[in-house]
N, C-alpha and C positions, 0 to 999 in steps of 0.2 A: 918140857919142850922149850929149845931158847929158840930153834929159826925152822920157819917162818912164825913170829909173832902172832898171836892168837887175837890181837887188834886190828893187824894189816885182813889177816882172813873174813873179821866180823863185817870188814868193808865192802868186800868180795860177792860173802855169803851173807846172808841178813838171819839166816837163823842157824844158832849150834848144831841141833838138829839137824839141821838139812846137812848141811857141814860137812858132818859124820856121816852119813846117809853118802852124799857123794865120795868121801875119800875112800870107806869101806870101798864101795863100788869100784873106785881109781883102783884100790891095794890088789881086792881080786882081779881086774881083767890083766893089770901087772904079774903079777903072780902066773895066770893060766898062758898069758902071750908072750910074755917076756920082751914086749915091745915097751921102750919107751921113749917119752918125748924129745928126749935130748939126749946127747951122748953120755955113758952111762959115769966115767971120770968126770963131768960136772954137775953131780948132784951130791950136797953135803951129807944128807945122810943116806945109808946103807940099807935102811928098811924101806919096802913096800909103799906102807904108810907115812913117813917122811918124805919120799919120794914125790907122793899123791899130794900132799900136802906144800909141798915147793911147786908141783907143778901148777895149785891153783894159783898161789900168792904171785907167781910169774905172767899169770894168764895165758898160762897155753891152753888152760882146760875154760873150757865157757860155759859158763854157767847162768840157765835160764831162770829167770824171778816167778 
């Protein structure tokens, strides 16, 4: 995985775990709604879960401690 960096997210998120725990969660309600945060030509990658994973490092997605 080269983007979003797996140091920018650790900043984000404080634990791996949870991490996964929420992007899982982002991939499926992506997946079942096909809604997403931004328009769908500017997100680098093509998966679900890349997706999920731009969308935290961006802070669209808030994430509680």
């Amino acid at each position: 995985m080269i983007y979003p960096s797996i140091d920018k997210l650790l900043n984000i998120v404080d634990s791996k775990y949870k991490l996964v725990h929420i992007v899982a969660k982002r991939s499926n309600q992506i997946h079942e709604t096909r809604q997403l945060q931004k328009p769908d030509n500017k997100y680098t990658s093509k998966k679900n879960i890349g997706r999920a994973l731009e969308e935290i490092a961006e802070g669209l997605i808030h994430v509680e401690q």
